[in-house]
CHARMM internal coordinates of N, CA and C (Angstrom, degrees):
IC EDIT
DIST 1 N 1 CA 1.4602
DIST 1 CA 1 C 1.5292
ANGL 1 N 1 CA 1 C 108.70
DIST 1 C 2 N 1.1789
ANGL 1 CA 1 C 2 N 121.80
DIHE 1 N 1 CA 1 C 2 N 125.77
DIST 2 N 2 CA 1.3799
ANGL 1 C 2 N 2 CA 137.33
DIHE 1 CA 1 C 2 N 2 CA -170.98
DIST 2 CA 2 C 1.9696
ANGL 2 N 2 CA 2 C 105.00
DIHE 1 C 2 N 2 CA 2 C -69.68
DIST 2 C 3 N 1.0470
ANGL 2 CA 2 C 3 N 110.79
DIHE 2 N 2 CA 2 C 3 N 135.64
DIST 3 N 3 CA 1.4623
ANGL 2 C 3 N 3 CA 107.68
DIHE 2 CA 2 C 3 N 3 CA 175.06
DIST 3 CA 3 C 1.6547
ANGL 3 N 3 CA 3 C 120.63
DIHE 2 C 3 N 3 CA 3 C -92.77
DIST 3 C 4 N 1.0093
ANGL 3 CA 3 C 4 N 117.13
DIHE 3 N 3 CA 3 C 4 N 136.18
DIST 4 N 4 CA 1.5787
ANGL 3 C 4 N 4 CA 132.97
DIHE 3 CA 3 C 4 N 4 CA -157.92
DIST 4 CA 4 C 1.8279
ANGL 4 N 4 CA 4 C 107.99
DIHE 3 C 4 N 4 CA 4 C -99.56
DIST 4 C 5 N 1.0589
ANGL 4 CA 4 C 5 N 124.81
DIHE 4 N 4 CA 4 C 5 N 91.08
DIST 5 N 5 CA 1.3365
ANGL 4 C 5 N 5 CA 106.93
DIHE 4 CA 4 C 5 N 5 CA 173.59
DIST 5 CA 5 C 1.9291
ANGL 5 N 5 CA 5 C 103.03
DIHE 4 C 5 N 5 CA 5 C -116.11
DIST 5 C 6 N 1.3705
ANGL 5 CA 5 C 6 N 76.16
DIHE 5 N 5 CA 5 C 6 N 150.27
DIST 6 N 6 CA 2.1034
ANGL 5 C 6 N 6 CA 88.84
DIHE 5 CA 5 C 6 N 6 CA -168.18
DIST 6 CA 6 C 1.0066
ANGL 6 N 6 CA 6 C 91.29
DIHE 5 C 6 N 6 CA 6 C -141.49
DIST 6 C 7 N 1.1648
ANGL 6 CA 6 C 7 N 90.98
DIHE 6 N 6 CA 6 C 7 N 130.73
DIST 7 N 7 CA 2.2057
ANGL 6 C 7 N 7 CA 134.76
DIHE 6 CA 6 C 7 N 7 CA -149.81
DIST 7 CA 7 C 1.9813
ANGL 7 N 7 CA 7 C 76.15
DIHE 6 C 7 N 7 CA 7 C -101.33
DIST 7 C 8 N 1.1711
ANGL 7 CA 7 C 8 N 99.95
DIHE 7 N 7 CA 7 C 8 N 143.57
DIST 8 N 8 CA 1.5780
ANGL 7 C 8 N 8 CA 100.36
DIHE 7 CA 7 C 8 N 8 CA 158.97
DIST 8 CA 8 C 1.4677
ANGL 8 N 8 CA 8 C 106.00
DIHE 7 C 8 N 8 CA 8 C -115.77
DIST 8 C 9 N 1.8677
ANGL 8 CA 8 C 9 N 102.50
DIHE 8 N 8 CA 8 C 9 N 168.65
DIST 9 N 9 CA 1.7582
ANGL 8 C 9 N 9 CA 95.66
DIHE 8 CA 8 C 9 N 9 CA -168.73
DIST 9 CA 9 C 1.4171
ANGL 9 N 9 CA 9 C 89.49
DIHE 8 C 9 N 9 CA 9 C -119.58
DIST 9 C 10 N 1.6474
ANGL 9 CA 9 C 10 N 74.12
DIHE 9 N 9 CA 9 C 10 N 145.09
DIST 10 N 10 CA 1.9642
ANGL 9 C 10 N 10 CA 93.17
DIHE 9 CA 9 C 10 N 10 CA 178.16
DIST 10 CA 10 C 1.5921
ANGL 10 N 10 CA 10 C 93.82
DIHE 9 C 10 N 10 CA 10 C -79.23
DIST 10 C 11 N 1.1979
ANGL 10 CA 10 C 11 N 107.40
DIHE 10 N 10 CA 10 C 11 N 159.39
DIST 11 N 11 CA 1.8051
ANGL 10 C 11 N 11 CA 129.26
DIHE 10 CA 10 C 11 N 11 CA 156.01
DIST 11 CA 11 C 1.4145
ANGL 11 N 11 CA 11 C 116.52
DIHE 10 C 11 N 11 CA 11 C -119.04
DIST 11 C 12 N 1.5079
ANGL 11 CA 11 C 12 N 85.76
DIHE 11 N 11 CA 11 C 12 N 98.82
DIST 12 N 12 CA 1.3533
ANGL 11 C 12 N 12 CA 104.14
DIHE 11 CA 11 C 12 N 12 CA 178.30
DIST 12 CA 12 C 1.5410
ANGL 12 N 12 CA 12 C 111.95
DIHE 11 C 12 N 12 CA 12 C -134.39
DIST 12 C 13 N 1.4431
ANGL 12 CA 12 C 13 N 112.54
DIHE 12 N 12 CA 12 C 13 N -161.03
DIST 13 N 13 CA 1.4480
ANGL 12 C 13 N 13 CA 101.33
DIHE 12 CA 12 C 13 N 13 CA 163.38
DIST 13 CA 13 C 1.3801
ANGL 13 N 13 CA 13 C 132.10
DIHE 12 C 13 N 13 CA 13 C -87.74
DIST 13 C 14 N 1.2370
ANGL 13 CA 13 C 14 N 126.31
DIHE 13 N 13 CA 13 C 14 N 138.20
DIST 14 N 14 CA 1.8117
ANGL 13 C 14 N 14 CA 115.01
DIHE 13 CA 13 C 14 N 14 CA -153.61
DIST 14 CA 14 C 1.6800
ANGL 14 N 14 CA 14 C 86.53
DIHE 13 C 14 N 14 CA 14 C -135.48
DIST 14 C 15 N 1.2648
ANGL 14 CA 14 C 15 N 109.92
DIHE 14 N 14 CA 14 C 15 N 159.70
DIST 15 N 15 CA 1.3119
ANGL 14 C 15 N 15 CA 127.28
DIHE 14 CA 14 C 15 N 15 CA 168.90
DIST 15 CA 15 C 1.3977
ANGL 15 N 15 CA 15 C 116.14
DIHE 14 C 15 N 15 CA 15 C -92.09
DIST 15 C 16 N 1.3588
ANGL 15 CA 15 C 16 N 138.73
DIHE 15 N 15 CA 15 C 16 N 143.19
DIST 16 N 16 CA 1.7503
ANGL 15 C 16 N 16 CA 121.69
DIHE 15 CA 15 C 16 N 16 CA 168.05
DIST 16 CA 16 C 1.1972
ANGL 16 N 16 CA 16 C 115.49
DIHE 15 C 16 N 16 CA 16 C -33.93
DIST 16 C 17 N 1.4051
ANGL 16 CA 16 C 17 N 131.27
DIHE 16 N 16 CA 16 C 17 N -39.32
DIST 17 N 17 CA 1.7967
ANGL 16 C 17 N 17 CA 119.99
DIHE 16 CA 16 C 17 N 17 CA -155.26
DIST 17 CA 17 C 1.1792
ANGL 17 N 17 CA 17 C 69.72
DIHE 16 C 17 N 17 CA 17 C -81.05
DIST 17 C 18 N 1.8201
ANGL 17 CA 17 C 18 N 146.65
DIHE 17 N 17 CA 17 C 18 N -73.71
DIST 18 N 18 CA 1.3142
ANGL 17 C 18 N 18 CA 118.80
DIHE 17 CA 17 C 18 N 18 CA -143.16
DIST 18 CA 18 C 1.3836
ANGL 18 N 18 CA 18 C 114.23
DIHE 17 C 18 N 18 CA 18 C -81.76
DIST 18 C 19 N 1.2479
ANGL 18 CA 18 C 19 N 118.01
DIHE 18 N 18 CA 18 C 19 N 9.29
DIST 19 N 19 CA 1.9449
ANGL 18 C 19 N 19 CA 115.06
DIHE 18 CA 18 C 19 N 19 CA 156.91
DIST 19 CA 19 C 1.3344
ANGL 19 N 19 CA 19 C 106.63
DIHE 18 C 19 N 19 CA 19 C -76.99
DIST 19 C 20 N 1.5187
ANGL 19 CA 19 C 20 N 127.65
DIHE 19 N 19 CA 19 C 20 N -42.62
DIST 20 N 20 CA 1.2147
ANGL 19 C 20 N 20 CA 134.82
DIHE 19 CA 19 C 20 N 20 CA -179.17
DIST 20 CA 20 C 1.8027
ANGL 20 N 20 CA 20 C 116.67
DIHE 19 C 20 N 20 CA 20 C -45.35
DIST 20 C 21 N 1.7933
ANGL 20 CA 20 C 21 N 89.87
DIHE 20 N 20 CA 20 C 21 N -39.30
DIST 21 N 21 CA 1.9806
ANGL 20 C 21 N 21 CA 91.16
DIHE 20 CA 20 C 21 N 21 CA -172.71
DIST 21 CA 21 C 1.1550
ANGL 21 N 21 CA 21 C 79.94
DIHE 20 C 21 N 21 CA 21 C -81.62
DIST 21 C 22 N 1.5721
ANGL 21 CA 21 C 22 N 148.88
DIHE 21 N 21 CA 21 C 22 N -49.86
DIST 22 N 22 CA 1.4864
ANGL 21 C 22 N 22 CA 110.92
DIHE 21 CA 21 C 22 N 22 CA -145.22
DIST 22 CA 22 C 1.5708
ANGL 22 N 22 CA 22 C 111.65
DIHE 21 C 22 N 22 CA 22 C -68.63
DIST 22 C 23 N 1.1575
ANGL 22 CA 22 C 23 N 104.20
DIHE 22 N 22 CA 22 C 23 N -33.19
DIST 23 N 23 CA 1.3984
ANGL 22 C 23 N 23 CA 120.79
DIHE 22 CA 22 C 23 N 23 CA -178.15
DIST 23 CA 23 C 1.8238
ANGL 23 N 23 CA 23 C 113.88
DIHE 22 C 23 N 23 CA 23 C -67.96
DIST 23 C 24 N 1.7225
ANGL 23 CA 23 C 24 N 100.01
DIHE 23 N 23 CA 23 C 24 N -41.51
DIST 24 N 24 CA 1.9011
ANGL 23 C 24 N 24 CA 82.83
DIHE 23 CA 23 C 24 N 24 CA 178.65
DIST 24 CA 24 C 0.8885
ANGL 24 N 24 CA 24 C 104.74
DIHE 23 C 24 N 24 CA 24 C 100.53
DIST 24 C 25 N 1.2134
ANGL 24 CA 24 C 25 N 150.45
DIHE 24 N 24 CA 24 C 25 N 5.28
DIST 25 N 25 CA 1.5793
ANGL 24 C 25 N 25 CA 149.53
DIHE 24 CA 24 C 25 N 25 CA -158.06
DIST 25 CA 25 C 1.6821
ANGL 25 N 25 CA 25 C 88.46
DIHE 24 C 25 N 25 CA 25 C -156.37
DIST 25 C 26 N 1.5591
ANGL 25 CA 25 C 26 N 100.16
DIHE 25 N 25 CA 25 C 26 N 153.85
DIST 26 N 26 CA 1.2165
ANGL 25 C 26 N 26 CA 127.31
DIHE 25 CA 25 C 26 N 26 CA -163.56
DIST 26 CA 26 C 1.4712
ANGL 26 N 26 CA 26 C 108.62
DIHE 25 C 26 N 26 CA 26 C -78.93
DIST 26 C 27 N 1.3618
ANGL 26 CA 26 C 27 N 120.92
DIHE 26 N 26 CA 26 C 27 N 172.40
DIST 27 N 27 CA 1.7708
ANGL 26 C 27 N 27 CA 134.56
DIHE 26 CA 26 C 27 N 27 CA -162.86
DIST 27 CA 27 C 1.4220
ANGL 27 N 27 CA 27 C 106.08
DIHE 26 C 27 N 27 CA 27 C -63.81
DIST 27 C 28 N 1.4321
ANGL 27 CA 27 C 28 N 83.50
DIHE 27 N 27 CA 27 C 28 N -53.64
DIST 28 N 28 CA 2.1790
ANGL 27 C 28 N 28 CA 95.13
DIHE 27 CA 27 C 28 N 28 CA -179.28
DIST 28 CA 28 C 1.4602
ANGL 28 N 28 CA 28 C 107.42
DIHE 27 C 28 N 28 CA 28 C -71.29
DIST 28 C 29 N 1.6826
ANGL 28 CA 28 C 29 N 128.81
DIHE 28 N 28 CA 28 C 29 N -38.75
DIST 29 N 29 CA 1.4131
ANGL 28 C 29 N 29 CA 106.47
DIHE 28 CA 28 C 29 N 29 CA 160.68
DIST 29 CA 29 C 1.4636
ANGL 29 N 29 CA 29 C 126.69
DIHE 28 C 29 N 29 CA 29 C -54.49
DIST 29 C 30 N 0.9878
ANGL 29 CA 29 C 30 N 130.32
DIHE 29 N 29 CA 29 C 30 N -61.75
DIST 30 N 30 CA 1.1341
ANGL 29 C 30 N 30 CA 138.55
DIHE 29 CA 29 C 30 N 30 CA -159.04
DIST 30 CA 30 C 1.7544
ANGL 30 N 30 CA 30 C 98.79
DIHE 29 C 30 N 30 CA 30 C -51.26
DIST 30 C 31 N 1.3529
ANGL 30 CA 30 C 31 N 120.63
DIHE 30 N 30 CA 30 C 31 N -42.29
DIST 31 N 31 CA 1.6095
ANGL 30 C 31 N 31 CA 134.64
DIHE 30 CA 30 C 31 N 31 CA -162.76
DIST 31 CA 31 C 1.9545
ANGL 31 N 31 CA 31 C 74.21
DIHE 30 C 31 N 31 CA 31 C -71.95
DIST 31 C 32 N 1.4267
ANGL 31 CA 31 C 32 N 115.70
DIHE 31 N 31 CA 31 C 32 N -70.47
DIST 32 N 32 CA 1.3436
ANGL 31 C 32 N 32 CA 101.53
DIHE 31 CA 31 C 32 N 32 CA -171.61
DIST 32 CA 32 C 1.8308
ANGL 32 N 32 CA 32 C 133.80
DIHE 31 C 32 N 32 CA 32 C -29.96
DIST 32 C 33 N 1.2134
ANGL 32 CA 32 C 33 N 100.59
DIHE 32 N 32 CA 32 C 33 N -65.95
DIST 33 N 33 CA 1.5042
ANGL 32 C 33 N 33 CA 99.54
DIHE 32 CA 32 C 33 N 33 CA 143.31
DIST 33 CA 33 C 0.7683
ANGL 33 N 33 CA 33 C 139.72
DIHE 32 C 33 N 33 CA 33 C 39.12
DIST 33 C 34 N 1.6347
ANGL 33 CA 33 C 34 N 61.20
DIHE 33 N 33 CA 33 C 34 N -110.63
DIST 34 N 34 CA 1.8764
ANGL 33 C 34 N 34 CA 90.88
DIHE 33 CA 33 C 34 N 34 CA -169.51
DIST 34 CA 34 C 1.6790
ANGL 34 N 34 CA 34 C 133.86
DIHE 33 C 34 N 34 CA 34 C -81.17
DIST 34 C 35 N 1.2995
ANGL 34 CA 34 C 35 N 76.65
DIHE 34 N 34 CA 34 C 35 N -8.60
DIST 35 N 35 CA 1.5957
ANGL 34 C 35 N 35 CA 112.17
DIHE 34 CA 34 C 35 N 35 CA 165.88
DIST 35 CA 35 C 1.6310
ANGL 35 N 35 CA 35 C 124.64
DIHE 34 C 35 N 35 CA 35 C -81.11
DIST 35 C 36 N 0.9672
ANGL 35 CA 35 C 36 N 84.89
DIHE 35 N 35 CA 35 C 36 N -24.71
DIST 36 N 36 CA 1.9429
ANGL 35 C 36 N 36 CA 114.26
DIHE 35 CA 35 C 36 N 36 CA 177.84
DIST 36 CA 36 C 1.9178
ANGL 36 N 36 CA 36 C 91.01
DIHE 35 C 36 N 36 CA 36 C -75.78
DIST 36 C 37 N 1.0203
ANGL 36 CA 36 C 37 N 118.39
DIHE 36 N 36 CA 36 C 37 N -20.64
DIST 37 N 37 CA 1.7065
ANGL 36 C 37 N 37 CA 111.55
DIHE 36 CA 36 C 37 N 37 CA -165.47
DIST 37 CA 37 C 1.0914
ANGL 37 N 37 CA 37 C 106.94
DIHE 36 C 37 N 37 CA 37 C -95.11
DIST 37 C 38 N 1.6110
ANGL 37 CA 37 C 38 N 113.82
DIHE 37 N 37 CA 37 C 38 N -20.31
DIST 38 N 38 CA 2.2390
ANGL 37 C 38 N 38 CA 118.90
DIHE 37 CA 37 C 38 N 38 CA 174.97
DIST 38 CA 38 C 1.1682
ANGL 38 N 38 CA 38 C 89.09
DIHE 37 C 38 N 38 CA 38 C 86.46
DIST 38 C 39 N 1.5187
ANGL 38 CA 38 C 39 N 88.49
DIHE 38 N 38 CA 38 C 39 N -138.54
DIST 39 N 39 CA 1.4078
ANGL 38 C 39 N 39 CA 103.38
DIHE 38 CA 38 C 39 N 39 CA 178.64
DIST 39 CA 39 C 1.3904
ANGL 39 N 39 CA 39 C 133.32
DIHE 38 C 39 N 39 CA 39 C -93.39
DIST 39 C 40 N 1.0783
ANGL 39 CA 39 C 40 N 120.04
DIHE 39 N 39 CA 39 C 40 N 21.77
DIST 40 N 40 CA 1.4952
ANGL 39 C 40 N 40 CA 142.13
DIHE 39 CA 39 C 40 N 40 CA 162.20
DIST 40 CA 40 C 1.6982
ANGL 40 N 40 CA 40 C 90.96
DIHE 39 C 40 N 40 CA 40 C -31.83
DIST 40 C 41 N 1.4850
ANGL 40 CA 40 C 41 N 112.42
DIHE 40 N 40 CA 40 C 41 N -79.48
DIST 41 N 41 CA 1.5095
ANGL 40 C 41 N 41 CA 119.66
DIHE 40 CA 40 C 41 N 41 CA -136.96
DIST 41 CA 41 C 1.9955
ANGL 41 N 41 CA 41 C 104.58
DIHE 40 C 41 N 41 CA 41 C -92.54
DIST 41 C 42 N 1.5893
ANGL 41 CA 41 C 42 N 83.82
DIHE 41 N 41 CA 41 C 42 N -19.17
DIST 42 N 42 CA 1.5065
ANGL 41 C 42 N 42 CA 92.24
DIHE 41 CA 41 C 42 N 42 CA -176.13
DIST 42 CA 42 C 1.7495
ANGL 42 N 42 CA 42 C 117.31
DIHE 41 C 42 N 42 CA 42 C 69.06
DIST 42 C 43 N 1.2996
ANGL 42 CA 42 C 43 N 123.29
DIHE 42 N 42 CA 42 C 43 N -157.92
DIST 43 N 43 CA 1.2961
ANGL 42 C 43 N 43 CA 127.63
DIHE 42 CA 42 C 43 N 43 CA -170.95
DIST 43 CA 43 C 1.4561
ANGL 43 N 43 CA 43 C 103.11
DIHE 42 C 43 N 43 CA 43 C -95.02
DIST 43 C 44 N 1.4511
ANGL 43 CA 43 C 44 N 111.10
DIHE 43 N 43 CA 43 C 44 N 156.75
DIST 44 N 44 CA 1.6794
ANGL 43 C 44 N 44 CA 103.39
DIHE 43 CA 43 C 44 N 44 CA -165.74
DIST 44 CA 44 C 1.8263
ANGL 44 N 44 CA 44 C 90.50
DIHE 43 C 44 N 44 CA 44 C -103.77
DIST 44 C 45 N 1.6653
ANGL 44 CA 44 C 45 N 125.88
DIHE 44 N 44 CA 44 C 45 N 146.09
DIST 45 N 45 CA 1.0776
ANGL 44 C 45 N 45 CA 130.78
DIHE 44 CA 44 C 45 N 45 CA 173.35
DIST 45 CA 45 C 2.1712
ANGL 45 N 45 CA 45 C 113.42
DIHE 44 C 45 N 45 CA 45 C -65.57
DIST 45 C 46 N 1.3077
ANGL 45 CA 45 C 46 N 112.43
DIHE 45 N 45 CA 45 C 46 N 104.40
DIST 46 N 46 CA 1.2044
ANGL 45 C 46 N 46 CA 94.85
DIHE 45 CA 45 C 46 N 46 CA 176.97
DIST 46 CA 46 C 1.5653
ANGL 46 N 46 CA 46 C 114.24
DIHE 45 C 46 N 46 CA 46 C 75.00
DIST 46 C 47 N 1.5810
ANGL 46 CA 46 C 47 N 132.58
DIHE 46 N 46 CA 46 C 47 N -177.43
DIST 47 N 47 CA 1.1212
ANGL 46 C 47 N 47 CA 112.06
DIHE 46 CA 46 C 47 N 47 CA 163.77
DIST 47 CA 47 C 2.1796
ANGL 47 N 47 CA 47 C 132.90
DIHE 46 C 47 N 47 CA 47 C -59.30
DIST 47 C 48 N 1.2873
ANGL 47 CA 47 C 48 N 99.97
DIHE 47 N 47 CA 47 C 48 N 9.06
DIST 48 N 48 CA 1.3562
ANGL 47 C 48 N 48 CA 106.09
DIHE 47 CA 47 C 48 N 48 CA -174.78
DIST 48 CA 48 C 1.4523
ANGL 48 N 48 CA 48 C 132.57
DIHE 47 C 48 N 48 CA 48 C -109.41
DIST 48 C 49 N 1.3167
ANGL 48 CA 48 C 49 N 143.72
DIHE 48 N 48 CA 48 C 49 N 100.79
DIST 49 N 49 CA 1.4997
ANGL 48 C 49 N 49 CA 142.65
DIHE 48 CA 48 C 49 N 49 CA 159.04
DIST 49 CA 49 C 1.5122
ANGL 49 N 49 CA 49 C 108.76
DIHE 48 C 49 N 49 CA 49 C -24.41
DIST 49 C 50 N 1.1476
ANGL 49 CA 49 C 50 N 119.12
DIHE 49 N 49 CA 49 C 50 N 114.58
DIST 50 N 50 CA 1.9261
ANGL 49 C 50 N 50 CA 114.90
DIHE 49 CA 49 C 50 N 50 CA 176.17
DIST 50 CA 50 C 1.4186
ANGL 50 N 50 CA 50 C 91.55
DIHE 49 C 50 N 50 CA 50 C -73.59
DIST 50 C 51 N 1.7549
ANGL 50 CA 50 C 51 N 89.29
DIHE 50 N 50 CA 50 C 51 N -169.67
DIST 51 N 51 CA 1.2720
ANGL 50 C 51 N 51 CA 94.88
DIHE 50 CA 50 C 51 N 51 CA -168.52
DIST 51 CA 51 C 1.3289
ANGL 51 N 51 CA 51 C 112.70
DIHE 50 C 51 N 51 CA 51 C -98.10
DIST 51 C 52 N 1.4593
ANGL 51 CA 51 C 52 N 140.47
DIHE 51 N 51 CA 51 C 52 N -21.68
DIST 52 N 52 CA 1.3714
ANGL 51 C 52 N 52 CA 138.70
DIHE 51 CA 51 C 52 N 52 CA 135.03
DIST 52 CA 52 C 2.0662
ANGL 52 N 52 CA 52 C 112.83
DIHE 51 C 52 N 52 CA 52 C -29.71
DIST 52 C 53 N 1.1275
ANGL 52 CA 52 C 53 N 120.14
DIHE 52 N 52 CA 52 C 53 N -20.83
DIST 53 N 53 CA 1.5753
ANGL 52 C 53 N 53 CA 107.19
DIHE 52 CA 52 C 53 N 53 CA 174.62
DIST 53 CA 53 C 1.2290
ANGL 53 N 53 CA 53 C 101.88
DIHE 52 C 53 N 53 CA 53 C -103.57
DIST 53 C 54 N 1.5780
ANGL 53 CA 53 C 54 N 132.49
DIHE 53 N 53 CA 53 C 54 N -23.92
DIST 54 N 54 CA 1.3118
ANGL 53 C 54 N 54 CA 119.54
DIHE 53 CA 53 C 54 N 54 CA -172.32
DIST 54 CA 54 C 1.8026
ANGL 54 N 54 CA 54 C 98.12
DIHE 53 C 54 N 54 CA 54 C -95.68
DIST 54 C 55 N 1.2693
ANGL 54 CA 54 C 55 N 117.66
DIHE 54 N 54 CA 54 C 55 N -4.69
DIST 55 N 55 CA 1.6953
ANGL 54 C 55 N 55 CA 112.89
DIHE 54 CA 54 C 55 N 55 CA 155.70
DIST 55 CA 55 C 1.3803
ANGL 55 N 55 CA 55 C 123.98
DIHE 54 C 55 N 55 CA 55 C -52.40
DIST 55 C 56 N 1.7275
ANGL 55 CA 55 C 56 N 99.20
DIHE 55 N 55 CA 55 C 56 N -44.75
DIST 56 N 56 CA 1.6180
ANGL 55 C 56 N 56 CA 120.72
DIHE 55 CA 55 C 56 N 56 CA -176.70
DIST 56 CA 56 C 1.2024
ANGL 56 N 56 CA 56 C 113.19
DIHE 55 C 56 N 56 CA 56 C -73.52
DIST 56 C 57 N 1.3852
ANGL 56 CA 56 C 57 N 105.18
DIHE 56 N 56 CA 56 C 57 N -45.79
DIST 57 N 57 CA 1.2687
ANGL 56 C 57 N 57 CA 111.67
DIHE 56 CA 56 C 57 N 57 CA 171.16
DIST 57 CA 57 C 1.5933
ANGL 57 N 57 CA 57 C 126.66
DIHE 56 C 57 N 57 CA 57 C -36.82
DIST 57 C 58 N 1.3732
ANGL 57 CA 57 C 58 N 104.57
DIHE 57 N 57 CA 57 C 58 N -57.98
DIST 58 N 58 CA 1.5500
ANGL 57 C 58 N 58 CA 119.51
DIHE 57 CA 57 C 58 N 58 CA -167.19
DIST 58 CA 58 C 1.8398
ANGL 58 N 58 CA 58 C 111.25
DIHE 57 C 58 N 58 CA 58 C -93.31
DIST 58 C 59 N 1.7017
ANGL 58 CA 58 C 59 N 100.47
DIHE 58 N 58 CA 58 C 59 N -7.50
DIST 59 N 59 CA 1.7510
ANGL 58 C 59 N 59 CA 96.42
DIHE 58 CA 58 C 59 N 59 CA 166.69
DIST 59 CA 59 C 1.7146
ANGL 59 N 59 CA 59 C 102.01
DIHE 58 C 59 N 59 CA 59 C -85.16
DIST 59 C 60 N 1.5314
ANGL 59 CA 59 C 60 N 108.10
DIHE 59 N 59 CA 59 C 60 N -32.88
DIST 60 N 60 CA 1.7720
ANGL 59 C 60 N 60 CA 108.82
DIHE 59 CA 59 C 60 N 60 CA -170.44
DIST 60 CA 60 C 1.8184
ANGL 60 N 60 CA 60 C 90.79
DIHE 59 C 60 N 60 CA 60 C -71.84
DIST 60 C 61 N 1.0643
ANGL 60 CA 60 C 61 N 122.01
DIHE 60 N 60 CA 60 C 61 N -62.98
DIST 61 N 61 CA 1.7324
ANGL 60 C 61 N 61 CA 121.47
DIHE 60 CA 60 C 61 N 61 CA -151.03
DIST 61 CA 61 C 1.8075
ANGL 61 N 61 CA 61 C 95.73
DIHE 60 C 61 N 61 CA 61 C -79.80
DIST 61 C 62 N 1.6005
ANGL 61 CA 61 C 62 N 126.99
DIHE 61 N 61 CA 61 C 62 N -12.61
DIST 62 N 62 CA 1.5389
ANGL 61 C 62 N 62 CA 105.50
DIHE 61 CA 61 C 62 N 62 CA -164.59
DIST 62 CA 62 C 1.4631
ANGL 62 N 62 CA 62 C 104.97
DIHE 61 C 62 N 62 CA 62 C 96.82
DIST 62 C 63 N 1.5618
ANGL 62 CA 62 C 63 N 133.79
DIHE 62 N 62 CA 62 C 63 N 165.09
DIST 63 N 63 CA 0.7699
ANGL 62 C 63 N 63 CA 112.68
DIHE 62 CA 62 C 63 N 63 CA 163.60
DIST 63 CA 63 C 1.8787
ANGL 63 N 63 CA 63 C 135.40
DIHE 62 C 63 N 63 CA 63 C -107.42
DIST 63 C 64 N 0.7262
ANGL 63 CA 63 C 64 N 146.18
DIHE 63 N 63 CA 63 C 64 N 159.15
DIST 64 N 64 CA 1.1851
ANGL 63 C 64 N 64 CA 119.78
DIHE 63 CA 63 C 64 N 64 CA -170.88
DIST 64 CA 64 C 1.8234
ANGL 64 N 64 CA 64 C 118.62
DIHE 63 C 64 N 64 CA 64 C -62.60
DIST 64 C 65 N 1.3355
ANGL 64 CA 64 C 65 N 102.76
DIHE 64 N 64 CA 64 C 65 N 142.59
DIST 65 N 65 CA 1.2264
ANGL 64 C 65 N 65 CA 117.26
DIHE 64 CA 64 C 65 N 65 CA 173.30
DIST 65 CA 65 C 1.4990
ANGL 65 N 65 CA 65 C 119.70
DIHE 64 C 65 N 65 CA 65 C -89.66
DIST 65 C 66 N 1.4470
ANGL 65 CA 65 C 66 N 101.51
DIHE 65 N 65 CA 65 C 66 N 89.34
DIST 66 N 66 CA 1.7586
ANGL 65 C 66 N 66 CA 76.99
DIHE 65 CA 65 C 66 N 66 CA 173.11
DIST 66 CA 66 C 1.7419
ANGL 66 N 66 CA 66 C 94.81
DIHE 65 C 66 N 66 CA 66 C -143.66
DIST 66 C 67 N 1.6045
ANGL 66 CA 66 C 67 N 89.79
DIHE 66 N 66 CA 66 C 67 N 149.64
DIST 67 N 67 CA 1.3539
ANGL 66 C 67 N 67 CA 122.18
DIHE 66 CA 66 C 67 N 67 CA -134.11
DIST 67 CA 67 C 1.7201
ANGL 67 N 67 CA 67 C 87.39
DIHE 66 C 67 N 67 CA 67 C -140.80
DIST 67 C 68 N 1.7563
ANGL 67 CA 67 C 68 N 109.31
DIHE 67 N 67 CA 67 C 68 N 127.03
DIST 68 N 68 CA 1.3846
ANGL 67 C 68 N 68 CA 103.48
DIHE 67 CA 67 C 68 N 68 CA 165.88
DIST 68 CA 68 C 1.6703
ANGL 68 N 68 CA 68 C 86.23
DIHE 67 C 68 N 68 CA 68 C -122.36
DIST 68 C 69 N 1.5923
ANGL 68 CA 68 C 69 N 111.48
DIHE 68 N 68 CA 68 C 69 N 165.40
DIST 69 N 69 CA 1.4294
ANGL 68 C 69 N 69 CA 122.83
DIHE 68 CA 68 C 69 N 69 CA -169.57
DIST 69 CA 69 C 1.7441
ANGL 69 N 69 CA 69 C 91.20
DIHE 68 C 69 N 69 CA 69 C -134.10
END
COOR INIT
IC SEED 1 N 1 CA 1 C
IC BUILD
């Protein structure tokens, strides 16, 4: 039987590429998205999502699943 360990995710401030790994899906998805949410998340400060947008982020999208085996 394979052993399961599950990483939990901080909420903090993340950049798209690193929303992209938690998520698994590519740069331009992830921008799609998040773009898909309006004005939910608003404009990101600099290259970074704070941590009030990556809250929104992860109640609108779920949170990411990531799973090492």
């Amino acid at each position: 039987m394979a052993k399961t360990e599950v990483k939990s995710i901080e909420v903090r401030p993340y950049m798209p590429g690193e929303l992209a790994k938690l998520y698994q899906v590519s740069h331009p998805t992830i921008l799609r998205w998040i773009k898909g949410l309006g004005d939910k998340v608003g404009k990101r400060d600099g290259q970074y999502y704070t941590t009030k947008q990556v809250e929104i982020i992860f109640e609108e999208l779920g949170l990411p699943k990531t799973i090492y085996f």
